[in-house]
Every structure is written in C-alpha cells, then in structure tokens.
PyMOL CGO cylinders between C-alpha atoms (Angstrom):
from pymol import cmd
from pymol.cgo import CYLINDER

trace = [
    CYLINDER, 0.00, 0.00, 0.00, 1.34, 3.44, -1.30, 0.3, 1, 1, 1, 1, 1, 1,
    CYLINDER, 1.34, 3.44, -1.30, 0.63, 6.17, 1.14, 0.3, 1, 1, 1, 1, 1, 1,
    CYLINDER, 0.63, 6.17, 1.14, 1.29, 9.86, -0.87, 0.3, 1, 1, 1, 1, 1, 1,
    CYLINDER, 1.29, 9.86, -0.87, 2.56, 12.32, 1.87, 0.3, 1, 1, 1, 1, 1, 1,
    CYLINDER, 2.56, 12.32, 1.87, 0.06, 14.88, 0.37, 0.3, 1, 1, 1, 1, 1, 1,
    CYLINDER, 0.06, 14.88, 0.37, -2.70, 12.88, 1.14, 0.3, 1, 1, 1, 1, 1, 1,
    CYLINDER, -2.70, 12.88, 1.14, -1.78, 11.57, 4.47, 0.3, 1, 1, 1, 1, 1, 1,
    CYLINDER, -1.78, 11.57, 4.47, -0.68, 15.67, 5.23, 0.3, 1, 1, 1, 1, 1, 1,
    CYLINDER, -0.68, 15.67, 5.23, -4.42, 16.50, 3.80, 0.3, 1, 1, 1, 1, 1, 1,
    CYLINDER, -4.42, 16.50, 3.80, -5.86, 13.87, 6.82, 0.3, 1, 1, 1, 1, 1, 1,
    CYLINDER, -5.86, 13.87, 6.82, -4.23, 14.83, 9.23, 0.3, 1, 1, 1, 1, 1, 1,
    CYLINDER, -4.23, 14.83, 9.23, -4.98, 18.34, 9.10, 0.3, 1, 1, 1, 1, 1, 1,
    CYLINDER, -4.98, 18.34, 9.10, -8.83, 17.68, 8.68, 0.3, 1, 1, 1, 1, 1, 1,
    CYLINDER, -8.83, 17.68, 8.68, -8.38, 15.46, 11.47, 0.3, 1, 1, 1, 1, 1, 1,
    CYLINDER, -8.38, 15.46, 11.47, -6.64, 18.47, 13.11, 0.3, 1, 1, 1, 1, 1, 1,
    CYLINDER, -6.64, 18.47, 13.11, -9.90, 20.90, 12.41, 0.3, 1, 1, 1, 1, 1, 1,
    CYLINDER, -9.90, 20.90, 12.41, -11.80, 18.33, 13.86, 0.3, 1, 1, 1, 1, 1, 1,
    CYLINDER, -11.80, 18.33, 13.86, -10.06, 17.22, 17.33, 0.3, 1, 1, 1, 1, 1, 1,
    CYLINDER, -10.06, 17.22, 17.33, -9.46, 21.32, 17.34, 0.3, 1, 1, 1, 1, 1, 1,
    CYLINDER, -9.46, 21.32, 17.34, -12.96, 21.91, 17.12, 0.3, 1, 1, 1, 1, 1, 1,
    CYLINDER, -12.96, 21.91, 17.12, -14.30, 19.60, 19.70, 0.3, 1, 1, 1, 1, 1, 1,
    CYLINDER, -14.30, 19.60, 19.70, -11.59, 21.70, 21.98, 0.3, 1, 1, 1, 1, 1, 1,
    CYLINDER, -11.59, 21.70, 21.98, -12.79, 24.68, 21.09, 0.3, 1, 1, 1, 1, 1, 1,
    CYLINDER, -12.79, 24.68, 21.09, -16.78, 24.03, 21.93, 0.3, 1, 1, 1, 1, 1, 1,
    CYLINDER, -16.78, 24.03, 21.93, -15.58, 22.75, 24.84, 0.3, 1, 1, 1, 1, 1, 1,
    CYLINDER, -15.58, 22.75, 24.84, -13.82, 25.95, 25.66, 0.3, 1, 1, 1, 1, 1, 1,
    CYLINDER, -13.82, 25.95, 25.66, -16.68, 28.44, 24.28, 0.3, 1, 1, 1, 1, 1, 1,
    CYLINDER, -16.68, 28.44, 24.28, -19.91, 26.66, 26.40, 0.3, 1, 1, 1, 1, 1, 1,
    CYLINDER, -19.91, 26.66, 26.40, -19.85, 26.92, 29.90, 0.3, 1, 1, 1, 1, 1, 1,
    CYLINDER, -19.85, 26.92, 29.90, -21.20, 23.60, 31.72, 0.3, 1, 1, 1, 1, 1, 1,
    CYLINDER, -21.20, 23.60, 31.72, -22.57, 25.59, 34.51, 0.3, 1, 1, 1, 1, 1, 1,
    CYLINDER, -22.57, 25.59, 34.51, -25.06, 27.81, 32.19, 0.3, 1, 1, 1, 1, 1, 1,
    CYLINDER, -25.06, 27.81, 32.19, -25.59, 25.03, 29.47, 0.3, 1, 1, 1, 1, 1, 1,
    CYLINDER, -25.59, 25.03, 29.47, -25.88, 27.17, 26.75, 0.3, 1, 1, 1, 1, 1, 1,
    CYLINDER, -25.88, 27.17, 26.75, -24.76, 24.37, 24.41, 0.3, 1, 1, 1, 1, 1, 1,
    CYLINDER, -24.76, 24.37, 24.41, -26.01, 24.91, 20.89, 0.3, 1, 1, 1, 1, 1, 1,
    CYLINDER, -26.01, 24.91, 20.89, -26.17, 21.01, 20.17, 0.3, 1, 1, 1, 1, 1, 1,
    CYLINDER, -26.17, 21.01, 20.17, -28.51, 19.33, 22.51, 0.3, 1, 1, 1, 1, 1, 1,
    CYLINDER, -28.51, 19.33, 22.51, -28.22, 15.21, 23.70, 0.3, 1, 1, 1, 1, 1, 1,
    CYLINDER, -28.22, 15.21, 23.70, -30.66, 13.49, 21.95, 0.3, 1, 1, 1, 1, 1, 1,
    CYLINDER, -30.66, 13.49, 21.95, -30.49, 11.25, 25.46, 0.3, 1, 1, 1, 1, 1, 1,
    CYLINDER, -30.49, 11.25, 25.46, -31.97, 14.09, 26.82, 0.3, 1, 1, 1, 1, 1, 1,
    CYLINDER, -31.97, 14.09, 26.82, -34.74, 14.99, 24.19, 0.3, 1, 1, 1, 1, 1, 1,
    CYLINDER, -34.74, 14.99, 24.19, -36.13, 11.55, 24.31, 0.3, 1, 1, 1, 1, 1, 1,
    CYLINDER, -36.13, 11.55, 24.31, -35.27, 10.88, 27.90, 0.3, 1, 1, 1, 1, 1, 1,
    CYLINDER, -35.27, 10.88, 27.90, -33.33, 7.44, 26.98, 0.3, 1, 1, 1, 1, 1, 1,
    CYLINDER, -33.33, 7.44, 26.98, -31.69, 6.19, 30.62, 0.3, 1, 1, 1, 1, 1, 1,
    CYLINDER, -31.69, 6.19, 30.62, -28.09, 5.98, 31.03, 0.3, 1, 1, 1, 1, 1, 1,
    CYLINDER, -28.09, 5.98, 31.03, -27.46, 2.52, 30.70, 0.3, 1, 1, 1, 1, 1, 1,
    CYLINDER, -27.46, 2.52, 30.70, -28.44, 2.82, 27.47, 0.3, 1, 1, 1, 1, 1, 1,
    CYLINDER, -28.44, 2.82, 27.47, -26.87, 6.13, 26.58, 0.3, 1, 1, 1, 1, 1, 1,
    CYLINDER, -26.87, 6.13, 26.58, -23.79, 6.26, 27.24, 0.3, 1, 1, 1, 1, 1, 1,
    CYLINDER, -23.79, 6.26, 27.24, -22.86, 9.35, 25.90, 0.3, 1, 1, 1, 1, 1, 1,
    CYLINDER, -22.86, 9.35, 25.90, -25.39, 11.68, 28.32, 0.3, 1, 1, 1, 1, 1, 1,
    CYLINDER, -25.39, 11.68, 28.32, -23.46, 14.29, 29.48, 0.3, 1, 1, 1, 1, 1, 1,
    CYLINDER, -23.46, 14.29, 29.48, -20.55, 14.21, 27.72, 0.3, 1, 1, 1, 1, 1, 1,
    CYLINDER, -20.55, 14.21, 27.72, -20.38, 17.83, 26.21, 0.3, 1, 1, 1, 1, 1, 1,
    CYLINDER, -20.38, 17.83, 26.21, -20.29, 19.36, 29.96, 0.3, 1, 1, 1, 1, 1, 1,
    CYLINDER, -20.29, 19.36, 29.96, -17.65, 17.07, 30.95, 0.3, 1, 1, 1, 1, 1, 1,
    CYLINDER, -17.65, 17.07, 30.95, -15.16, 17.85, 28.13, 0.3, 1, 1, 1, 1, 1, 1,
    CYLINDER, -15.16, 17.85, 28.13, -15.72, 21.39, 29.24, 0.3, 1, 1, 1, 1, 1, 1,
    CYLINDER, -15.72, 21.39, 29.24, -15.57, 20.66, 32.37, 0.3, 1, 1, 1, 1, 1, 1,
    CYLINDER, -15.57, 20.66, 32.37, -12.44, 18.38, 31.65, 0.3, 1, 1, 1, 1, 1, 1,
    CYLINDER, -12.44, 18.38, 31.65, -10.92, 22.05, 29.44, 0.3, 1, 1, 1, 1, 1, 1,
    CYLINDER, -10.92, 22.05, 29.44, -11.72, 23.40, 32.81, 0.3, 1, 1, 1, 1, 1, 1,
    CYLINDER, -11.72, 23.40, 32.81, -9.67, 20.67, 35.14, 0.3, 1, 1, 1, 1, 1, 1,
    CYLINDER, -9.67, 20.67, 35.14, -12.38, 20.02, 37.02, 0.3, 1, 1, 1, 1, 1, 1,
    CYLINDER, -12.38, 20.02, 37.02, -12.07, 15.85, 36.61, 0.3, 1, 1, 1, 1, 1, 1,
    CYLINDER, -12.07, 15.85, 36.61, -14.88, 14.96, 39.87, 0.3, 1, 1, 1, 1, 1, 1,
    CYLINDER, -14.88, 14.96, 39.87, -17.69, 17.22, 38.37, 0.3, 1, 1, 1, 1, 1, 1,
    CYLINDER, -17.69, 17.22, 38.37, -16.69, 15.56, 34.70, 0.3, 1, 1, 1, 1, 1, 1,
    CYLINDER, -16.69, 15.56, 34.70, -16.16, 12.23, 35.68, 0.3, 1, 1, 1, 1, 1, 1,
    CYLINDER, -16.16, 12.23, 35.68, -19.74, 12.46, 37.51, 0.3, 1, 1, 1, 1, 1, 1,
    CYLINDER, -19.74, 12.46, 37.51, -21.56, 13.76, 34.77, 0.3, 1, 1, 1, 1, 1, 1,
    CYLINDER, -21.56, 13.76, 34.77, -20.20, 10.73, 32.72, 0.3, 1, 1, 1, 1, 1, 1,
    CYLINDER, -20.20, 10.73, 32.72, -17.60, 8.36, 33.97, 0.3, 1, 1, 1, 1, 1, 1,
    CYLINDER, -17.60, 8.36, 33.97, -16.27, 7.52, 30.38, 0.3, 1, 1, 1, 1, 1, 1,
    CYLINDER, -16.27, 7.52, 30.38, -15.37, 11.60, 29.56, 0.3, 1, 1, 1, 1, 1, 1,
    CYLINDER, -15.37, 11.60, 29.56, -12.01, 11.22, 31.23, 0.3, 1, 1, 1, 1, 1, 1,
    CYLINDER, -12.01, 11.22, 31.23, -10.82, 8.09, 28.69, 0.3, 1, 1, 1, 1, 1, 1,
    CYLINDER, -10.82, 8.09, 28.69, -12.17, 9.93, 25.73, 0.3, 1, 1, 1, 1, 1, 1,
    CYLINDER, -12.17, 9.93, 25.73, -10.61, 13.44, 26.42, 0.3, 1, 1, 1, 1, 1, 1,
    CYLINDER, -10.61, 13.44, 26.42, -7.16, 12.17, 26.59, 0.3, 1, 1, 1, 1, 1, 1,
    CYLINDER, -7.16, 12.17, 26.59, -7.81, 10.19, 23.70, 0.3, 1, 1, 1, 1, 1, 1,
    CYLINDER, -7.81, 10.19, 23.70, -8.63, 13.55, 21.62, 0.3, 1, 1, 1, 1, 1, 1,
    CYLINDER, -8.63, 13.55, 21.62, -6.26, 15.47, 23.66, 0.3, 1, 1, 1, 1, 1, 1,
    CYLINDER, -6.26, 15.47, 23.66, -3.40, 12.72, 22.41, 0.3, 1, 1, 1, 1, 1, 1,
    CYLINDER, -3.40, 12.72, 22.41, -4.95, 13.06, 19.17, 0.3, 1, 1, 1, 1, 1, 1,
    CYLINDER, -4.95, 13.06, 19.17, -5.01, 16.75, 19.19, 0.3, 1, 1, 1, 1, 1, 1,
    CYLINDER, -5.01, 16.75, 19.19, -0.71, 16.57, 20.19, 0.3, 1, 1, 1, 1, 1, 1,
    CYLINDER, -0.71, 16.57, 20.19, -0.20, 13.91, 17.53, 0.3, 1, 1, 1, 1, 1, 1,
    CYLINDER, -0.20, 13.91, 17.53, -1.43, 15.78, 14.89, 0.3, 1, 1, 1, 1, 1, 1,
    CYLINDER, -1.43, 15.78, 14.89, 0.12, 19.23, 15.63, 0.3, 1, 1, 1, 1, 1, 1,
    CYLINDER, 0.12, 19.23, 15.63, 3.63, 17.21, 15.94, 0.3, 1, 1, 1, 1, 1, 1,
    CYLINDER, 3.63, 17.21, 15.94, 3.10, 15.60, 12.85, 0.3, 1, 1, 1, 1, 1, 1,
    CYLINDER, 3.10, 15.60, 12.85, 1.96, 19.02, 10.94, 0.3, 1, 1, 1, 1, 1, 1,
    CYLINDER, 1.96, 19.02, 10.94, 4.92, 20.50, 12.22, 0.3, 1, 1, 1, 1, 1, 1,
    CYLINDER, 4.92, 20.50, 12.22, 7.58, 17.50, 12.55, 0.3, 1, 1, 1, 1, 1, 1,
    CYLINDER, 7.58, 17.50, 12.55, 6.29, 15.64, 9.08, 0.3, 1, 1, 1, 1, 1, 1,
    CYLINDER, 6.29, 15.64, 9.08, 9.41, 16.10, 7.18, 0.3, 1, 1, 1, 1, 1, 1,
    CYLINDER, 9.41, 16.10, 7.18, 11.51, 14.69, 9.98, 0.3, 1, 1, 1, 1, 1, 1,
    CYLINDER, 11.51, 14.69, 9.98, 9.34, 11.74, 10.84, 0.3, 1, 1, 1, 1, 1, 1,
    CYLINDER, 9.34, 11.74, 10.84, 10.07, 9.28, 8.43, 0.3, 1, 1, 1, 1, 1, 1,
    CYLINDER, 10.07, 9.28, 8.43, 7.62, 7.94, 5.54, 0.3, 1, 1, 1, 1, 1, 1,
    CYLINDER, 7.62, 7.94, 5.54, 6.49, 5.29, 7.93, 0.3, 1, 1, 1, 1, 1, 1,
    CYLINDER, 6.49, 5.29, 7.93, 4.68, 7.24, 10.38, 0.3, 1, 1, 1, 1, 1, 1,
    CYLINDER, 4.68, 7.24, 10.38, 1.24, 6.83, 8.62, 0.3, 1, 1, 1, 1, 1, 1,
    CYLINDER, 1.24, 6.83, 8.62, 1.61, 3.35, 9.30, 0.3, 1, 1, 1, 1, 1, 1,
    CYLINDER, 1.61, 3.35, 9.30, 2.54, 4.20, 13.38, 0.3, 1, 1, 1, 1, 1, 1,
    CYLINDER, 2.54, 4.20, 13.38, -0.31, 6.61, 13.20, 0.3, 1, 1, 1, 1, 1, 1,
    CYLINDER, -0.31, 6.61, 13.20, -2.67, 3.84, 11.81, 0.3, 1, 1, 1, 1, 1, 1,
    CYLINDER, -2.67, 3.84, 11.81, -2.22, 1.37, 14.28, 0.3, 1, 1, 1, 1, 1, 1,
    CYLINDER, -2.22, 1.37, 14.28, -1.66, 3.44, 17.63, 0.3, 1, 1, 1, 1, 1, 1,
    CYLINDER, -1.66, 3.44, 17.63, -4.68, 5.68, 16.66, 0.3, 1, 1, 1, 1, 1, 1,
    CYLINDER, -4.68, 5.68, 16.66, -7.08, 2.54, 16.06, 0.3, 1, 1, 1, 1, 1, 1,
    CYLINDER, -7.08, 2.54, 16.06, -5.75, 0.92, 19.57, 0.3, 1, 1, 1, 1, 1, 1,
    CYLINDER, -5.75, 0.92, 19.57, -6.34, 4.35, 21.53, 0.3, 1, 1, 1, 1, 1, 1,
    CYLINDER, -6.34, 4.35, 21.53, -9.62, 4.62, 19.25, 0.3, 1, 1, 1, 1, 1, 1,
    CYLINDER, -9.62, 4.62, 19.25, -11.22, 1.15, 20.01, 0.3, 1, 1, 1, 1, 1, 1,
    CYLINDER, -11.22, 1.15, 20.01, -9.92, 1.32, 24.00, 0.3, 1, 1, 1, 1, 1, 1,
    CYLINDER, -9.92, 1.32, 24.00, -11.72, 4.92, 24.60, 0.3, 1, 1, 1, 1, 1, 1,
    CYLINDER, -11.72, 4.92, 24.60, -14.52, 3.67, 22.72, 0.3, 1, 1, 1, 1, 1, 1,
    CYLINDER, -14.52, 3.67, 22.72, -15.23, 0.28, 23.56, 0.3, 1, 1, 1, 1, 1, 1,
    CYLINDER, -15.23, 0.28, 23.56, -17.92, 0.92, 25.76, 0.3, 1, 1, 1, 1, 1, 1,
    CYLINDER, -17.92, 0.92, 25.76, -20.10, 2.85, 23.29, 0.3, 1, 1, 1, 1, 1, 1,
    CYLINDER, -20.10, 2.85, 23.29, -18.97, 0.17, 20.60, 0.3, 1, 1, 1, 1, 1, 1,
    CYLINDER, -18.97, 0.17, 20.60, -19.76, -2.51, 22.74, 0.3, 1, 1, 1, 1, 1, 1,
    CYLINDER, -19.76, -2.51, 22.74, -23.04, -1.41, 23.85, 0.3, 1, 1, 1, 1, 1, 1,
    CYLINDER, -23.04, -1.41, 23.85, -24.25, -0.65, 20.47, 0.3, 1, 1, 1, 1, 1, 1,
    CYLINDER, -24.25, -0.65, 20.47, -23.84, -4.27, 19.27, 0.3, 1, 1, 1, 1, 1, 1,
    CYLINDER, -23.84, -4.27, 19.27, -25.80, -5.57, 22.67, 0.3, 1, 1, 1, 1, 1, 1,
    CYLINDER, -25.80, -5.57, 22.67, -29.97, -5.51, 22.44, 0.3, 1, 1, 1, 1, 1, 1,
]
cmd.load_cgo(trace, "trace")
C-alpha cells in the first residue's frame, strides 16, 4: 500500500480541524449555564443511562478544558478516557503538521495502528453497547 505524503498531510490536518474543534466548543460553552447549541438526543427523548452512554458528555469535556475531573467524571464516567484520547490526538497531529518532514515515511503506518488501539480502547464501551440488544 502506497501512502502519498500529500494525502496523508491533507488527513491529518482535517483530522486536526476536527479534534481542534471539539476543543474549542468545549472551551466556548460553559457547563454551569448550558448554553450548548447542540442538545443530547439522550436528553430529548429521555433514553436512561445505561443505554446512553454518551449523556453528558459535552459538559464534561468542558468541564475536563476546565480541570475540574470529579464534576466531569460524575456527569459521565467515560469523559475522562475519551478526552485524553482527543487530547493525544489533538498533540499527535500538531507534531506531525509541524515535525512531518523529519518523521520518516512510515509514520502513517505508526499513526494507523496506535490511533485505532487508543480509538477502540476509549470507545469500547459505546462500541460494545451498540452491538448488545
């Protein structure tokens, strides 16, 4: 497989906008005054917990922004594994943006395979859950 450096530079930096972003609307919204513009559909149609796990998850992150861990990790006791997953992500891609030409031609491949791991291990719960009835 023939990974072109313009095309692996192009993904990253989307992937960049994208980490950035969920950083940013975690900065911008205050948890206290929830004046989040995107509202939990767990909320909306009142689906439990258990079977939601991502309730609460946009105050925690900004709550997480905000080091306040307790208040996020009791709004949703999965925040904690997923912010440092982003926030990793969020590192890694600046690095590689800025170190690309240094890195070696291999580092796609590193960036495959340590991104899936940290990918499935922060998300296992919500992928596990959605293949349970």
């Amino acid at each position: 497989m023939k990974i072109y450096s313009s095309e692996y530079k192009l993904v990253n930096r989307l992937f960049l906008i994208v980490v950035g972003s969920i950083f940013i609307y975690s900065i911008l919204f205050d948890p206290e005054k929830m004046n989040y513009p995107i509202h939990s559909l767990c909320n909306k149609y009142d689906i439990p917990v258990k079977k939601c796990k991502s309730k609460g998850l946009s105050r925690s992150f900004s709550y997480l922004v905000r080091l306040k861990i307790d208040k996020a990790r009791n709004l949703n006791k999965y925040s904690v594994k997923l912010f440092l997953f982003f926030l990793l992500q969020l590192v890694f891609r600046l690095f590689v943006e800025i170190f690309y030409n240094s890195l070696g031609k291999k580092i796609w491949l590193y960036d495959i395979i340590f991104s899936l791991i940290g990918f499935v291990y922060a998300f296992y719960p919500f992928l596990s859950s959605s293949f349970t009835y």
